[in-house]
C-alpha positions in Angstrom: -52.7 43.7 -72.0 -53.2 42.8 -68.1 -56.4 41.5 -69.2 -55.5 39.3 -71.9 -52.7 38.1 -69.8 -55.3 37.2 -67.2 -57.4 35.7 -69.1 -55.4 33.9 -70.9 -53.3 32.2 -67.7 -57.0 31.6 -66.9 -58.1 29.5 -69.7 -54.8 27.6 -69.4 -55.1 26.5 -65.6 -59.0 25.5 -66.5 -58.3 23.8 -70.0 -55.7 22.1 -67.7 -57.2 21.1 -64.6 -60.6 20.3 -65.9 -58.2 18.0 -68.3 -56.8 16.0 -65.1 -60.4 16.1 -63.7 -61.9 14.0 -66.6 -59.2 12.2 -67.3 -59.8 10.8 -63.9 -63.2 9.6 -64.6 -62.2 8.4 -67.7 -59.2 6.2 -67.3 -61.1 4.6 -64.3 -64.2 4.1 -66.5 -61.8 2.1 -69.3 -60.7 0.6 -66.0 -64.0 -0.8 -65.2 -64.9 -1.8 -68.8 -67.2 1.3 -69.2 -67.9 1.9 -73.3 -67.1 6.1 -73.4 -68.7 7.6 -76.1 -67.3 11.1 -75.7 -64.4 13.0 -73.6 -65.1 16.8 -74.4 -63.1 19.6 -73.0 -65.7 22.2 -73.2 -69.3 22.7 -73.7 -71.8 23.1 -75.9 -70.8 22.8 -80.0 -68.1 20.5 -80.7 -64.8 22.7 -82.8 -62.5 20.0 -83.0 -62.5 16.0 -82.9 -60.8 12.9 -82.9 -62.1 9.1 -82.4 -60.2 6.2 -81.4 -60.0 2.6 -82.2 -62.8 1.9 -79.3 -65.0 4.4 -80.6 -64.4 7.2 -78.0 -64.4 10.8 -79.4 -62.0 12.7 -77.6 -63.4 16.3 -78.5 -62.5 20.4 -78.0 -66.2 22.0 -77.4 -66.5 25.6 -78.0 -67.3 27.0 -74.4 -64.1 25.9 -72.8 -65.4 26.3 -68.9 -65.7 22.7 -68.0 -66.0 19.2 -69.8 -67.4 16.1 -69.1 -67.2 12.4 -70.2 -70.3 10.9 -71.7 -70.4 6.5 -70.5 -73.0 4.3 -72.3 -75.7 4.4 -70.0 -79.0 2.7 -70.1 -80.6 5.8 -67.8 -80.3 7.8 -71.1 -80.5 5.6 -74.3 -81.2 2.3 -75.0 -78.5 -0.4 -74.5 -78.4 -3.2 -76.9 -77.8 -6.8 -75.2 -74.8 -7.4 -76.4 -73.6 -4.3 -74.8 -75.0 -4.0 -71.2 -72.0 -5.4 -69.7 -70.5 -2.2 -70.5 -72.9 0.0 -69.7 -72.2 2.3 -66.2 -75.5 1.7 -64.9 -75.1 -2.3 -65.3 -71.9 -2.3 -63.0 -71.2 -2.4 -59.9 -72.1 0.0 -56.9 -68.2 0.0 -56.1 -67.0 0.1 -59.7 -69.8 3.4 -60.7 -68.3 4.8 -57.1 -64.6 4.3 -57.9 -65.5 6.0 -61.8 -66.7 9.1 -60.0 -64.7 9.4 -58.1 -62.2 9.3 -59.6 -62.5 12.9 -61.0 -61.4 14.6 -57.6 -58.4 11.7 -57.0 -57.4 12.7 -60.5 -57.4 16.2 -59.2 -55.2 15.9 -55.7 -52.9 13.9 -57.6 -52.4 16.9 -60.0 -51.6 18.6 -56.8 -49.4 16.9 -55.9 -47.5 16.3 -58.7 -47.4 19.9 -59.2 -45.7 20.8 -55.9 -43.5 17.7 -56.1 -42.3 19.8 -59.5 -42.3 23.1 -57.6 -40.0 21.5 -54.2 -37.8 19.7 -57.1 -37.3 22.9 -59.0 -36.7 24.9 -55.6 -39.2 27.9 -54.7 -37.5 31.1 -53.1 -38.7 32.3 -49.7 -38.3 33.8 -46.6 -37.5 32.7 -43.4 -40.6 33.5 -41.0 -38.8 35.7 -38.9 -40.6 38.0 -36.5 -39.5 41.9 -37.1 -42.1 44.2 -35.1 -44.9 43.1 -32.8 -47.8 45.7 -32.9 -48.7 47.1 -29.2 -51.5 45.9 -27.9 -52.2 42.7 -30.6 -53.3 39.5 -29.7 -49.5 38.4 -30.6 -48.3 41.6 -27.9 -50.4 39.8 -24.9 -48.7 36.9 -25.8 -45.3 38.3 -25.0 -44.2 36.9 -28.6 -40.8 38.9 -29.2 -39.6 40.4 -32.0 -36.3 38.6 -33.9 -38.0 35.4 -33.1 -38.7 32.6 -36.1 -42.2 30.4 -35.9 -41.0 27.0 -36.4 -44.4 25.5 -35.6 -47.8 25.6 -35.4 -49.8 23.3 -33.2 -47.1 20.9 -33.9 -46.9 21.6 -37.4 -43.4 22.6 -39.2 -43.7 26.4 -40.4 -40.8 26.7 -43.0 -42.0 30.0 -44.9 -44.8 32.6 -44.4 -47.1 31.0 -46.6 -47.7 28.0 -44.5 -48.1 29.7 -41.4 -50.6 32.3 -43.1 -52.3 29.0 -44.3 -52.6 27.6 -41.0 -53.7 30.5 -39.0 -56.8 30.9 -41.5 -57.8 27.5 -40.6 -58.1 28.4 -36.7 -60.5 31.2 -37.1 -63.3 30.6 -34.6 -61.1 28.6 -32.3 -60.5 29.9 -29.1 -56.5 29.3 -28.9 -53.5 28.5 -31.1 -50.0 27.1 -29.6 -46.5 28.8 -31.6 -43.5 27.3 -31.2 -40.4 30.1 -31.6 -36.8 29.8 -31.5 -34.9 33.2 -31.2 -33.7 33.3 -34.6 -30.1 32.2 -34.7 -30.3 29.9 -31.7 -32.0 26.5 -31.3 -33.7 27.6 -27.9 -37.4 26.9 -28.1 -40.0 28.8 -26.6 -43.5 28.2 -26.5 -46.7 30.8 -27.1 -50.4 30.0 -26.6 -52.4 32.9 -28.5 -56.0 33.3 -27.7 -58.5 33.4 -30.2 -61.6 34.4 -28.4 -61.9 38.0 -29.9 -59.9 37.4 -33.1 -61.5 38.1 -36.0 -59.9 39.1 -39.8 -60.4 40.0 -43.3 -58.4 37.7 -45.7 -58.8 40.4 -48.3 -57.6 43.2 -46.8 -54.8 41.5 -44.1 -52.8 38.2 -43.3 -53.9 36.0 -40.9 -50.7 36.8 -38.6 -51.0 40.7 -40.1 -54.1 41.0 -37.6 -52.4 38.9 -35.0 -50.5 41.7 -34.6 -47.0 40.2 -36.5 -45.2 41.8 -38.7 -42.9 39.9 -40.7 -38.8 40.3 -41.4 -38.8 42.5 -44.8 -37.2 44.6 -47.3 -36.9 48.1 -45.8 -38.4 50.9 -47.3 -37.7 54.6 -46.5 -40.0 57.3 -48.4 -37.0 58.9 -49.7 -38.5 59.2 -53.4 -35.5 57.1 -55.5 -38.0 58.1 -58.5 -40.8 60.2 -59.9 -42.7 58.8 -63.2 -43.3 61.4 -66.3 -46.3 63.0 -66.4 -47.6 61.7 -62.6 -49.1 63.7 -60.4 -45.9 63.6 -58.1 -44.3 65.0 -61.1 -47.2 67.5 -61.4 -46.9 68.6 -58.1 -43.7 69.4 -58.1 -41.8 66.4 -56.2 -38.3 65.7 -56.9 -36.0 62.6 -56.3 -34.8 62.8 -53.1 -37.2 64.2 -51.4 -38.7 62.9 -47.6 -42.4 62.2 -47.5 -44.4 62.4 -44.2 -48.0 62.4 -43.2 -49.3 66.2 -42.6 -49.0 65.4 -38.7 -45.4 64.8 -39.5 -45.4 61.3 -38.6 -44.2 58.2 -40.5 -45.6 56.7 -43.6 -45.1 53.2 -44.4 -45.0 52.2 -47.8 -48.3 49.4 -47.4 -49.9 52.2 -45.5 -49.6 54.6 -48.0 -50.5 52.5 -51.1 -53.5 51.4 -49.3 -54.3 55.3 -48.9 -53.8 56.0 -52.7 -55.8 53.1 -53.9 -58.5 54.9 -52.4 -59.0 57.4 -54.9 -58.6 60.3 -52.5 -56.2 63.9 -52.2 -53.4 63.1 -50.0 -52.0 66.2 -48.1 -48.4 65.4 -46.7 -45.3 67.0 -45.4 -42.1 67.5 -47.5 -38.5 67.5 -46.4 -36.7 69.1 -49.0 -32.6 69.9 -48.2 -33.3 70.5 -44.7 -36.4 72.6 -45.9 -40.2 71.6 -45.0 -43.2 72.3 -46.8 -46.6 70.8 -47.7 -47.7 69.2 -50.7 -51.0 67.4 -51.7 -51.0 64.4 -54.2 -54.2 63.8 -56.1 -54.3 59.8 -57.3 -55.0 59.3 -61.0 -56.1 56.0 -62.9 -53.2 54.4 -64.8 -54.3 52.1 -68.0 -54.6 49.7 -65.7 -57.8 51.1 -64.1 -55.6 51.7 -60.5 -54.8 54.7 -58.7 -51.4 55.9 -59.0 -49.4 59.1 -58.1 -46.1 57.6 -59.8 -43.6 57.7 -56.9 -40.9 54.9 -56.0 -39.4 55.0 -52.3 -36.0 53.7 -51.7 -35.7 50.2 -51.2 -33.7 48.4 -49.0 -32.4 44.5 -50.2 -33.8 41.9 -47.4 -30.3 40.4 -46.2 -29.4 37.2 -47.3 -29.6 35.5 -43.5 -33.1 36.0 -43.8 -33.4 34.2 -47.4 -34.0 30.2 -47.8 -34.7 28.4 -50.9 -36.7 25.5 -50.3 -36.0 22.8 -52.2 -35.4 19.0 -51.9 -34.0 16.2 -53.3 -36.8 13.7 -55.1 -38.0 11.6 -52.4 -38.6 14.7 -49.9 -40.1 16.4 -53.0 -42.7 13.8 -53.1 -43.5 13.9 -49.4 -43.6 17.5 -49.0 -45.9 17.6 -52.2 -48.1 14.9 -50.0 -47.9 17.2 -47.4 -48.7 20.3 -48.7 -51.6 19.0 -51.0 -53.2 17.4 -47.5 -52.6 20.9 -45.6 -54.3 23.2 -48.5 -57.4 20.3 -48.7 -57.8 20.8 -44.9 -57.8 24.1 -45.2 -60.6 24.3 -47.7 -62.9 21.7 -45.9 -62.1 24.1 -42.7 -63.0 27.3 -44.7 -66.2 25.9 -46.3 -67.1 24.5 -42.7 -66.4 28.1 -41.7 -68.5 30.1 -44.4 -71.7 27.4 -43.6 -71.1 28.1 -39.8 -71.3 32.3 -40.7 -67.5 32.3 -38.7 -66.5 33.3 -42.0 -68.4 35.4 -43.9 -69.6 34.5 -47.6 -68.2 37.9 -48.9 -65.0 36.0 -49.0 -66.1 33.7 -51.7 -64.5 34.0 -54.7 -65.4 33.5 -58.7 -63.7 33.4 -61.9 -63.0 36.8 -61.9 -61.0 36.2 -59.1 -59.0 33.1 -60.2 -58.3 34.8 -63.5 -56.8 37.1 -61.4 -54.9 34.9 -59.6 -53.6 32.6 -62.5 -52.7 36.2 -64.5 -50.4 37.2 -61.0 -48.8 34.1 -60.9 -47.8 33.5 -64.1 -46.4 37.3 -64.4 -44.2 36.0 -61.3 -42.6 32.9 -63.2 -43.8 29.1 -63.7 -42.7 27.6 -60.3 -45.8 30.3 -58.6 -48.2 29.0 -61.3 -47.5 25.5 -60.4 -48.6 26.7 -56.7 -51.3 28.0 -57.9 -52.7 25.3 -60.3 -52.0 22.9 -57.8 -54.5 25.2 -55.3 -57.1 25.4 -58.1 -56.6 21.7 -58.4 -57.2 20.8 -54.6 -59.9 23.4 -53.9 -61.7 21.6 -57.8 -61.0 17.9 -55.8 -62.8 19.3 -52.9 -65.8 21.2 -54.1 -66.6 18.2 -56.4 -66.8 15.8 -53.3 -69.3 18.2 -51.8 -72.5 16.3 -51.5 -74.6 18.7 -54.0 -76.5 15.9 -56.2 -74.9 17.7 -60.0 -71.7 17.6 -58.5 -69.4 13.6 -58.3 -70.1 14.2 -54.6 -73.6 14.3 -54.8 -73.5 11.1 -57.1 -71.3 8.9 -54.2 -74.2 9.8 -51.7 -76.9 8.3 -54.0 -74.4 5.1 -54.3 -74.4 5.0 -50.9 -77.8 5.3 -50.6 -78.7 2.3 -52.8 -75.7 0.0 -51.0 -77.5 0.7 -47.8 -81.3 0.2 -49.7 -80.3 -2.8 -51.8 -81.9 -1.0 -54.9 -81.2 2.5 -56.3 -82.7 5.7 -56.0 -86.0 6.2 -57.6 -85.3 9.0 -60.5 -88.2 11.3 -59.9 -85.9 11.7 -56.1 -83.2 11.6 -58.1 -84.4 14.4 -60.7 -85.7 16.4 -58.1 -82.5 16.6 -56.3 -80.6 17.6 -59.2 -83.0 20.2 -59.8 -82.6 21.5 -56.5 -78.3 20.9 -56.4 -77.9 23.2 -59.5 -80.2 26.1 -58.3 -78.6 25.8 -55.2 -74.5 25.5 -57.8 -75.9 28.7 -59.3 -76.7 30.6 -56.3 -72.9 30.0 -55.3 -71.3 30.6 -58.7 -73.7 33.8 -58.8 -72.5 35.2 -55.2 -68.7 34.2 -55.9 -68.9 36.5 -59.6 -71.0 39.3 -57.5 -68.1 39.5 -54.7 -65.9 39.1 -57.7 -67.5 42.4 -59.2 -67.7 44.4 -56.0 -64.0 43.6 -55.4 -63.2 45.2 -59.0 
C-alpha cells in the first residue's frame, strides 16, 4: 500500500509540475505568435486528445514522465509561406529566448505560489531552540549555549529548523558561518562565528546542525515501553509495558539512537529494569510488510510544551513575500549544492532519482497537503534550476546557443548543434543513471 501510495503522490507532483513547466513555454509561445501544433503531457503514444480552435492538440501520452510542446518549426518540416511568420525559427533571438525560457519561470512561479498557499494556510513548527550541545562539536568550541534560539544566519532570519538546516547545507566547504542567538525568552543578542574548516556531513544520515554538534528543543522520550505490538519480537522475548530499556553497559539509549541500531538488521543485547529487578534480554529485528526492521516497541512520549510551538502563518501580502523568499533561498541552495557536487565538496552519492522523489512525494502527502505543497514547490524550484543548466537537450542548453548566435550574428551550424545534443543527453543519462543507482543502494 506504501508503494502505491508512493507512487501515486509521485505521478501527481510530475503530471503536475511538468504541467506548469510546459505551460510556461507554451503561453509565451502564443505570446510570441508561435503556431503550436501539440502540448502532450507524456511520452510516446498519444491515450487521450483534444484540439482547439487554433489547431493545437492538447494531448495525455502514455509514458507520463515528462512532456513537451511541439512549435512549427522550419528546422523540422517544411514551412509554407504563408506561415513562416509563425514559425519559432523565423522569430526573434529575444522572442525564441523568452519561449524557452519560459519553462523554468513557469516553474519558480509554481513555487511560489505554492508556499504563498502554504504561509496563507499556516504551517506548524517549532521554534529553533537549542536543547543540548554535544561536547566537543564544532557548535561546543563555539561556546553556543544550550536554551538559546538561532534567530539568524549570516544575516538571515531563521524562524523554524527547516530554514536553518537549509542554510547550513549551503555553507559546506566554507571555512566560517556567523549565528545570531538570543537566550530564548529574552531579546538579548549574542553573536557566534562557527568554523568550518574541518566540517564535513552526510545529509542522509544527519542534519546539517545535527553534526554541528546541536541538538534541537524536542519531545521527550524515555524507554519506558508505553507498548509492545502482537506477535513482535519484544513480545517474543518476553518484554512487558512498563519495563526500562538500557544498553548492556547500562547506559542510556535514546530513541534515534536506538532506531538507527534496529534498522540495521542486527541482535540487540540490552539491559532490563523490571519492578526494581534487572536482567538481560536480546531483541532480534524482523522485517515488517513494509520491508523495515522492526522489534515492535513504543517508548513513552513526552508532548513538546506549547512555549516551544509557533505556527507560521501570515496574512496575504507577507504570504506572498515569504513565498518570494523562500522560493529564492531553496534556488540558491540548489545552484550552491550542484556547485558543490561539480567541485567533489559534496559527494555525488548524494544525488538523488525518482526513487527518491517518489519517496519523498509519498511522505509528504501521508503528512497532510500543506507538506506536499512544500514539497512540490521543492521539486518545482530544483525542475526551474536543472532546466537552466547549460546541457544542450535541456532549455538551458538552448539559451546558450541563442546567445551564441546574438554574439555571431548568425546561428549555430546544426552539425555543432547535433553533436552537442548528442553529447548533452549521454552526459543527462549518465546523471539520471547515477541518481536511480544511489536511489537503489539507498533501498
Amino acid at each position: 500500500m506504501s508503494f502505491l501510495w508512493s507512487t501515486v503522490s509521485f505521478l501527481i507532483v510530475i503530471a503536475v509540475l511538468v504541467t506548469v513547466h510546459e505551460y510556461g513555454h507554451f503561453w509565451a509561445a502564443r505570446k510570441c505568435g508561435v503556431k503550436v501544433h501539440r502540448f502532450s503531457i507524456g511520452f510516446g503514444k498519444v491515450i487521450w486528445s483534444r484540439t482547439d480552435k487554433q489547431g493545437t492538440e492538447f494531448a495525455v501520452s502514455a509514458i507520463p514522465l515528462g512532456g513537451y510542446v511541439k512549435m512549427l518549426d522550419g528546422r523540422n518540416e517544411e514551412v509554407p509561406e504563408t506561415l513562416k511568420s509563425q514559425a519559432f525559427d523565423y522569430k526573434t533571438v529575444a522572442q525564441r529566448a523568452f519561449i524557452i525560457a519560459a519553462g523554468p519561470l513557469a516553474n519558480f512561479l509554481f513555487a511560489i505560489f505554492a508556499y504563498f498557499l502554504v504561509y496563507s494556510i499556516g504551517i506548524p513548527s517549532i521554534k529553533p531552540v537549542i536543547d543540548e550541545v554535544r561536547p566537543q562539536s564544532i557548535a561546543a568550541m563555539a561556546k553556543i549555549q544550550p536554551n538559546t534560539q538561532i534567530t539568524e544566519i549570516d544575516g538571515v532570519s531563521t524562524p523554524d529548523w527547516e530554514t536553518i538546516n537549509m542554510l547550513l547545507a549551503t555553507k559546506l566547504g566554507e571555512s566560517k558561518v556567523d549565528l545570531t542567538l538570543v537566550e530564548f525568552g529574552s531579546n538579548i543578542e549574542q553573536h557566534r562565528t562557527l568554523d568550518l574548516s574541518n566540517w564535513t556531513f552526510d545529509p542522509e544520515k544527519q542534519s546539517a546542525f545535527g553534526s554541528l554538534g546541536i541538538v534541537p528543543v524536542r519531545s521527550k522520550v524515555d524507554m519506558i515501553l508505553s507498548k509492545i505490538t502482537e506477535n513482535s519480537p519484544a513480545e517474543k522475548e518476553g518484554l512487558r509495558k512498563g519495563d526500562k530499556l538500557y544498553w548492556s553497559d547500562n547506559s542510556k539509549i535514546e530513541w534515534h539512537t536506538f532506531l538507527e541500531k534496529v534498522q540495521e538488521g542486527k541482535p540487540l543485547t540490552l539491559k532490563v529494569e523490571r519492578d526494581g529487578v534487572w536482567f538481560d534480554k536480546t531483541l532480534t529485528p524482523e522485517l515488517n510488510e513494509k520491508k523495515r526492521w522492526f522489534v515492535g516497541i513504543s517508548p513513552t512520549f513526552y508532548p513538546l510544551a506549547n512555549e516551544y510551538r509557533t505556527e507560521l502563518k501570515y496574512d496575504m501580502l507577507e504570504a506572498l513575500q515569504k513565498g518570494v523568499e523562500k522560493t529564492f533561498q531553496l534556488s540558491w541552495l540548489t545552484i550552491k549544492v550542484i556547485g558543490k557536487l561539480i567541485t567533489g565538496n559534496l559527494s555525488l552519492n548524494n544525488l538523488g532519482g525518482p526513487i527518491s522523489i517518489a519517496k519523498g512525494a509519498g511522505a509528504s502527502s501521508e503528512i497532510g497537503l500543506i507538506y506536499y505543497l512544500s514539497f512540490m514547490a521543492l521539486i518545482s524550484v530544483n525542475l526551474g534550476i536543472m532546466n537552466l543548466f547549460p546541457l544542450p537537450v535541456l532549455d538551458g542548453g538552448h539559451l546558450v546557443f541563442l546567445v551564441m548566435e546574438a554574439l555571431k550574428g548568425k546561428p549555430v551550424s546544426e552539425h555543432v548543434q547535433n553533436v552537442s545534443y548528442r553529447i548533452g543527453a549521454v552526459l543527462l543519462l549518465m546523471l539520471m543513471g547515477l541518481g536511480l543507482i544511489n536511489d537503489f543502494l539507498r533501498l
